[in-house]
Structure formats: structure tokens, C-alpha cells
Biopython code that builds the backbone (N, CA, C, O; Angstrom):
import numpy as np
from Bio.PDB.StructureBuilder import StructureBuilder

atoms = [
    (1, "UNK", "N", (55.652, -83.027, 38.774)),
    (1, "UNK", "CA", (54.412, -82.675, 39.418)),
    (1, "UNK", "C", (54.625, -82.439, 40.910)),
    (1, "UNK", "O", (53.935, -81.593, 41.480)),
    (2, "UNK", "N", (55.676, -83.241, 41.666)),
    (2, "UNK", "CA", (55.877, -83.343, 42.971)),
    (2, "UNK", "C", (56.525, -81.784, 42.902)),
    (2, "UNK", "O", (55.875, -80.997, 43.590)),
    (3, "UNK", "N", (57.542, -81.258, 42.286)),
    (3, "UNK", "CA", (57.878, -79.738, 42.443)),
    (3, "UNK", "C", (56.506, -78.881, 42.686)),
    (3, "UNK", "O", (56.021, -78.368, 43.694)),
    (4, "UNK", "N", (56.104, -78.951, 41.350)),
    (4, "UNK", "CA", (54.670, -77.983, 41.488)),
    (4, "UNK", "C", (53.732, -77.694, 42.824)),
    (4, "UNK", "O", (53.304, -76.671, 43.358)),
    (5, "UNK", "N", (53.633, -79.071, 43.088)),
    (5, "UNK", "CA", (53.089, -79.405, 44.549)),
    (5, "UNK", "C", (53.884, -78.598, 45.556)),
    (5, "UNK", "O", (53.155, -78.069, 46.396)),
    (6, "UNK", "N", (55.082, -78.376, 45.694)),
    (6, "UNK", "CA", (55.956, -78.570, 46.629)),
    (6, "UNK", "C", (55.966, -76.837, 46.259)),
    (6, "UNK", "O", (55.940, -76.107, 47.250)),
    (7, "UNK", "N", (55.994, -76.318, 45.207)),
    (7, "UNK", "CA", (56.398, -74.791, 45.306)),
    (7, "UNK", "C", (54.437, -73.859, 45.697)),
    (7, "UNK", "O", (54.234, -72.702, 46.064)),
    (8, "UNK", "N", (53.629, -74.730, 45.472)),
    (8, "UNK", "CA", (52.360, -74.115, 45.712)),
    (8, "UNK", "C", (52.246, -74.310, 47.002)),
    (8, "UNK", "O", (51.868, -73.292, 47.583)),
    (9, "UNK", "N", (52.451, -75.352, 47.782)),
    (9, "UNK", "CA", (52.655, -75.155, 49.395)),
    (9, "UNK", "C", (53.444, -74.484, 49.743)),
    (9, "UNK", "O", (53.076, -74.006, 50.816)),
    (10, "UNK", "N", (54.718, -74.000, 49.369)),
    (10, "UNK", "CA", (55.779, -72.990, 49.767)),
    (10, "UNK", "C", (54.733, -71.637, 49.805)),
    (10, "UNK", "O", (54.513, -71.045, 50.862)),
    (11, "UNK", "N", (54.109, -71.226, 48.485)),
    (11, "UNK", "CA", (53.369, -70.079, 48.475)),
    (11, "UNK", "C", (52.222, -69.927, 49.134)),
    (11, "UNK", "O", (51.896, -68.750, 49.287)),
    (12, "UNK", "N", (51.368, -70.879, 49.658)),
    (12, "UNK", "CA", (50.542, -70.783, 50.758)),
    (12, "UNK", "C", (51.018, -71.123, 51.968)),
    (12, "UNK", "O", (50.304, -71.658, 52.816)),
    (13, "UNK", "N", (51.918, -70.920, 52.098)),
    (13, "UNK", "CA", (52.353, -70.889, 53.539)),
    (13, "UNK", "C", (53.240, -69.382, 53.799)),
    (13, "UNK", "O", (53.512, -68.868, 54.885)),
    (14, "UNK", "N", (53.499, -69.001, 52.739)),
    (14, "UNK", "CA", (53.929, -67.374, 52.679)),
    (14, "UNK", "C", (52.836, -66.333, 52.411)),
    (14, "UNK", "O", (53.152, -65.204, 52.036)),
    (15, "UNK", "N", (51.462, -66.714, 52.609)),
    (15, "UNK", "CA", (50.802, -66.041, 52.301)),
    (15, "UNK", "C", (50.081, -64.832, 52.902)),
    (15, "UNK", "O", (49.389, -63.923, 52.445)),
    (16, "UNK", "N", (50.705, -65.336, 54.608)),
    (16, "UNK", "CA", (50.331, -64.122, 55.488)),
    (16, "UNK", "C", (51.383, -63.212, 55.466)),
    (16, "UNK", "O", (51.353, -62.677, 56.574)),
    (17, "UNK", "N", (52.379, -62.698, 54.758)),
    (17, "UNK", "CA", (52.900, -62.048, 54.644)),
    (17, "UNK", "C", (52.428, -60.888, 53.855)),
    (17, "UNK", "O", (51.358, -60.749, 53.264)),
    (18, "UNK", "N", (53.670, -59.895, 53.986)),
    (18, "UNK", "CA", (53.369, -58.711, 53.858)),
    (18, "UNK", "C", (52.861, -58.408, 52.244)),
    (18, "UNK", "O", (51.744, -58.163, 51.788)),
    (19, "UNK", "N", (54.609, -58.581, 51.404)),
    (19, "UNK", "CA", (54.872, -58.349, 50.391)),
    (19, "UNK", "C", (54.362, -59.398, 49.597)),
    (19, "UNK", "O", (54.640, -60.579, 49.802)),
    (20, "UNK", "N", (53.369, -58.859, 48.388)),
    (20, "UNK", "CA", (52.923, -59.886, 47.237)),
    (20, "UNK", "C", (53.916, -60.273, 46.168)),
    (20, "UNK", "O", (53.852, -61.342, 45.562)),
    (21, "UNK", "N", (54.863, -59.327, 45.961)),
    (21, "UNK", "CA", (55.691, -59.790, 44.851)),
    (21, "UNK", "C", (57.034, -60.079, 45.563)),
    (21, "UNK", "O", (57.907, -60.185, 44.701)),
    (22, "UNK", "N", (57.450, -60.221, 46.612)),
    (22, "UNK", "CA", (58.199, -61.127, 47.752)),
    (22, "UNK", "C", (57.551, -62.811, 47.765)),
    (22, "UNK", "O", (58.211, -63.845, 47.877)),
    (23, "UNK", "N", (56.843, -62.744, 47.692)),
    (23, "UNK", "CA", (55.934, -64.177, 47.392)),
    (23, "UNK", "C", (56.092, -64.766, 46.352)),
    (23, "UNK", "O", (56.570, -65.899, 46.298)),
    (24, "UNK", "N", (55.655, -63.984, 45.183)),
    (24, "UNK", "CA", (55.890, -65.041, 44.147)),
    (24, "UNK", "C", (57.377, -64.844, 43.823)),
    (24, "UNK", "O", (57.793, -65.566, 42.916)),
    (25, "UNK", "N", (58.244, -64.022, 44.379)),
    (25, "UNK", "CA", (59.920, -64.044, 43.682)),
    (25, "UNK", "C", (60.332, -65.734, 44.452)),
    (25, "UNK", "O", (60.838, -66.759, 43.994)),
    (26, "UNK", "N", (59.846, -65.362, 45.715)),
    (26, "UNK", "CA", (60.066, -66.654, 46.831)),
    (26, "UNK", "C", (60.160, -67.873, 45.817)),
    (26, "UNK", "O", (61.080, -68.577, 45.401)),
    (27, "UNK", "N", (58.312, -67.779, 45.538)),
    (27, "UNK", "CA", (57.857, -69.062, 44.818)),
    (27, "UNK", "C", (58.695, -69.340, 43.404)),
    (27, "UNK", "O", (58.753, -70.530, 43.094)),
    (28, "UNK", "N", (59.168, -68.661, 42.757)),
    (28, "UNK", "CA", (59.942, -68.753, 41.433)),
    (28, "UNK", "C", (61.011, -69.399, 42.037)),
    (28, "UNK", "O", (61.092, -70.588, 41.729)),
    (29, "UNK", "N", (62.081, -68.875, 43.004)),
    (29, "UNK", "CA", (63.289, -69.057, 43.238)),
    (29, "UNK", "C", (63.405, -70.793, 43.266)),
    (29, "UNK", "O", (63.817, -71.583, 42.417)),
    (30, "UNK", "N", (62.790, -71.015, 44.776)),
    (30, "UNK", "CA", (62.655, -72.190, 45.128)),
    (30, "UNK", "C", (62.569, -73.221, 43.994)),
    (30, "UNK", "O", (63.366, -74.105, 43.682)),
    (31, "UNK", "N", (61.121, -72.791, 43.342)),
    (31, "UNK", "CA", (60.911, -73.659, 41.935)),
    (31, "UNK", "C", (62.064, -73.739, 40.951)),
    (31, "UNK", "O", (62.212, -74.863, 40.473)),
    (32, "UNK", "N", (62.870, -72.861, 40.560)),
    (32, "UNK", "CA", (64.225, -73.118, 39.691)),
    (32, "UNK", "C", (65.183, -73.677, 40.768)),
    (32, "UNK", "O", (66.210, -74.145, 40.277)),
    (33, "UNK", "N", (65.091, -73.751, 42.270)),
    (33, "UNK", "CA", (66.090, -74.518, 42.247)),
    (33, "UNK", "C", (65.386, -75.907, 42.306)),
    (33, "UNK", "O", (65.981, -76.737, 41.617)),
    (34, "UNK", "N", (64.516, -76.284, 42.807)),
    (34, "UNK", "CA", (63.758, -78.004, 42.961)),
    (34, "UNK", "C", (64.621, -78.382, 41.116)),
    (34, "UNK", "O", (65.535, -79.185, 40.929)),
    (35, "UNK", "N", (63.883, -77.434, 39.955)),
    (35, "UNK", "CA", (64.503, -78.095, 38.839)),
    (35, "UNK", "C", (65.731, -77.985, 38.647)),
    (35, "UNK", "O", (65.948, -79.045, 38.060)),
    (36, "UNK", "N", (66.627, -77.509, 38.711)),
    (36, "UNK", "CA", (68.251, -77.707, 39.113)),
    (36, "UNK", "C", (68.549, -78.772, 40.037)),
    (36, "UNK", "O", (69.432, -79.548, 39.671)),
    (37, "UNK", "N", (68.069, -78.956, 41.027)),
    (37, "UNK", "CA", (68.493, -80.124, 41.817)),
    (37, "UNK", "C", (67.733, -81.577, 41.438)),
    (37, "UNK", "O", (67.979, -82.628, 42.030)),
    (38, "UNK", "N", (66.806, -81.445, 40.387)),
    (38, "UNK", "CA", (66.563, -82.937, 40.497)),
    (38, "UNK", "C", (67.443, -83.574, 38.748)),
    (38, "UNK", "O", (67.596, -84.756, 38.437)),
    (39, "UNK", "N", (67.802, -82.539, 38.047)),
    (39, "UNK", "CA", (68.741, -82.657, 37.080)),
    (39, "UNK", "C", (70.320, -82.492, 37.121)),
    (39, "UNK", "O", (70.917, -81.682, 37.831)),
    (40, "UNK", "N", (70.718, -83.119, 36.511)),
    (40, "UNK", "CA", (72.427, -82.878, 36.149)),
    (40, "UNK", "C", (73.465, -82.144, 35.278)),
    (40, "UNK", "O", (74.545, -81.614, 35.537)),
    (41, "UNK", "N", (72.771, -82.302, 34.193)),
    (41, "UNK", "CA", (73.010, -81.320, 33.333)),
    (41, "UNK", "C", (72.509, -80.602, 32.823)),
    (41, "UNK", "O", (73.011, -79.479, 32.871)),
    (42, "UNK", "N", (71.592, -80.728, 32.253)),
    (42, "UNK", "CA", (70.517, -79.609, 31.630)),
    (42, "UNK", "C", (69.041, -79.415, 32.019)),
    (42, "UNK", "O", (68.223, -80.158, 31.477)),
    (43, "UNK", "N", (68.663, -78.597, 32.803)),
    (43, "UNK", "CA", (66.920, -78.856, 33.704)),
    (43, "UNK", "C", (66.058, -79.348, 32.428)),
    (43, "UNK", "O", (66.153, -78.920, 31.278)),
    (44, "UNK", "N", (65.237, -80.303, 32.890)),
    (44, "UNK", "CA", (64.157, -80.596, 31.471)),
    (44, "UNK", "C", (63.262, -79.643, 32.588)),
    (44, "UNK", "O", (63.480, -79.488, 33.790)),
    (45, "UNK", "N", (62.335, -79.151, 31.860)),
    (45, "UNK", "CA", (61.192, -78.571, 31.936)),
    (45, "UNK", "C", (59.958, -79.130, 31.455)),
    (45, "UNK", "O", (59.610, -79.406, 30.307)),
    (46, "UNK", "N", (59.243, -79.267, 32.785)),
    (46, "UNK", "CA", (57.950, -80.434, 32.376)),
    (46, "UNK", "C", (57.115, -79.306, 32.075)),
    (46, "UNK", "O", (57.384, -78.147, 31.759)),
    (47, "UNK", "N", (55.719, -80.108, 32.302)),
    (47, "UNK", "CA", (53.823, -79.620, 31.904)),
    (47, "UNK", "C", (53.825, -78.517, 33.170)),
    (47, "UNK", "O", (53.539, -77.320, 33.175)),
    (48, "UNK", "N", (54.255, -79.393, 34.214)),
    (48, "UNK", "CA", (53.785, -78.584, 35.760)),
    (48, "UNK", "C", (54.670, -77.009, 35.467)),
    (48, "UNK", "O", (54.191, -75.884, 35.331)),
    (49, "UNK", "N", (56.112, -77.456, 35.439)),
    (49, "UNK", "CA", (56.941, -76.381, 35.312)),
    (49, "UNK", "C", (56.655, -75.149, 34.530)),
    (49, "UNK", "O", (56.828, -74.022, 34.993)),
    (50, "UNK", "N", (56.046, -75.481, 32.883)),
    (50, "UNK", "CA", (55.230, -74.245, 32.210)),
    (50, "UNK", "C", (54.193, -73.706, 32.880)),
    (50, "UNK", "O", (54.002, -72.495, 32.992)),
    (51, "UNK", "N", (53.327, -74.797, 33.455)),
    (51, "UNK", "CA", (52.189, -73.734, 33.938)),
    (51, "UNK", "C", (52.370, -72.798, 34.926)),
    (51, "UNK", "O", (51.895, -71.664, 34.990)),
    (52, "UNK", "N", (53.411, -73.618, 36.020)),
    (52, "UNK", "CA", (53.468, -72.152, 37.273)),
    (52, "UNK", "C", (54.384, -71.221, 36.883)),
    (52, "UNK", "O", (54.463, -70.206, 37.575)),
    (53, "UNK", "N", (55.252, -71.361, 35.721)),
    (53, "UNK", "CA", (55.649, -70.015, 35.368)),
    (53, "UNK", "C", (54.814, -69.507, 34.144)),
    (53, "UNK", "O", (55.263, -68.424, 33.768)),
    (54, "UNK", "N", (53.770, -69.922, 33.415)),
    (54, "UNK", "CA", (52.632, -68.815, 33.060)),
    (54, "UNK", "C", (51.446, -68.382, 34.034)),
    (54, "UNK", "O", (50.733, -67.381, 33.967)),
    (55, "UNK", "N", (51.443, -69.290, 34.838)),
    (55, "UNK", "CA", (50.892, -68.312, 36.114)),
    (55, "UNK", "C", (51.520, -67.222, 37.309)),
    (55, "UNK", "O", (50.995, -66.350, 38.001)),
    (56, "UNK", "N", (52.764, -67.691, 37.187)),
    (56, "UNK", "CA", (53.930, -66.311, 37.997)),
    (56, "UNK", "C", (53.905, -64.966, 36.818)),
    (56, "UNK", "O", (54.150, -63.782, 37.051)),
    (57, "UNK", "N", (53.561, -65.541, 35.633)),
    (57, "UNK", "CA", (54.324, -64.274, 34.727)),
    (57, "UNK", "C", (52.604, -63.804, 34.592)),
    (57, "UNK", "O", (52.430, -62.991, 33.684)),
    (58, "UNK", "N", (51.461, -64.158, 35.281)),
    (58, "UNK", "CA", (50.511, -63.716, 34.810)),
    (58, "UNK", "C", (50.297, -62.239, 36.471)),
    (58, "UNK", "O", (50.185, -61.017, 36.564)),
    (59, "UNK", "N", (50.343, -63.162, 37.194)),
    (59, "UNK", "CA", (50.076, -62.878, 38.925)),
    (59, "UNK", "C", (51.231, -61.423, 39.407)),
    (59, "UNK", "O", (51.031, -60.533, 40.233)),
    (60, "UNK", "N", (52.396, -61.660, 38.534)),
    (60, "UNK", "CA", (53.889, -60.801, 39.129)),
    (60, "UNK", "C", (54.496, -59.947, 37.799)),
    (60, "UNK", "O", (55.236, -60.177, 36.841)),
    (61, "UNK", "N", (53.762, -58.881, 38.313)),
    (61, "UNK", "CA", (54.111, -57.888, 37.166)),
    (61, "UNK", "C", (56.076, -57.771, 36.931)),
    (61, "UNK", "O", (56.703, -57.412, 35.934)),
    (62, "UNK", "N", (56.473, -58.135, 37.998)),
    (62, "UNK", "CA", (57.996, -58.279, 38.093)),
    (62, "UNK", "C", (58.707, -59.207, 37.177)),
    (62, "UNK", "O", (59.864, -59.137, 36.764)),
    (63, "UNK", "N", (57.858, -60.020, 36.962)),
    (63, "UNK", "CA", (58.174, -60.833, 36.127)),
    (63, "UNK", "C", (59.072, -60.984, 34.958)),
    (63, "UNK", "O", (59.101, -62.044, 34.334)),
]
sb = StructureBuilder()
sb.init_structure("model")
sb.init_model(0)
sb.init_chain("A")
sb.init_seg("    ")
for serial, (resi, resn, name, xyz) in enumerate(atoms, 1):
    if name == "N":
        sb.init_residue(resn, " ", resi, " ")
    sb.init_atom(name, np.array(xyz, "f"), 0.0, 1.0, " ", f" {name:<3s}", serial, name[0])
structure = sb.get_structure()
């Protein structure tokens, strides 16, 4: 939950920027690494973790 937190303040604080899909690539990146760095071998993927990537894949046609 503390990631989730931590990648939705990343994205409102990038929000006066230019590029919209520079934003959420931002916000994805960061978020796969928070879950890489708080695991060792294999990322578990929580509740928080599904939802902001069905809300990146809803928001970022890049997706």
C-alpha cells in the first residue's frame, strides 16, 4: 500500500508537466521498481499493485 501511495505522489507531483503519457510511463517505471526493490526473488504483486496498473492500462493508451 506504502508503494501505491508513494507512486500516486510521484504522479501528482509530475503533473504540471507537459507530456501525459511521459507521466504515467514515469508512474509505471518507478512503481516496478519500488516492487523489485522491496523483493528478492520473485516481486509478489499485491491488491494496491493490480489496481494502479488497471488504472495505468485504463488512463495510457501506451500501455
Amino acid at each position: 500500500m506504502r508503494t501505491l501511495i508513494c507512486a500516486l505522489v510521484a504522479f501528482v507531483s509530475i503533473l504540471y508537466r507537459s507530456r501525459l503519457a511521459l507521466q504515467f510511463e514515469n508512474v509505471a517505471l518507478r512503481h516496478q521498481l519500488a516492487v523489485y526493490q522491496r523483493t528478492t526473488k520473485r516481486p509478489r504483486i499485491s491488491t494496491g499493485d493490480r489496481i494502479l496498473g488497471s488504472w495505468l492500462s485504463r488512463g495510457w493508451s501506451g500501455w
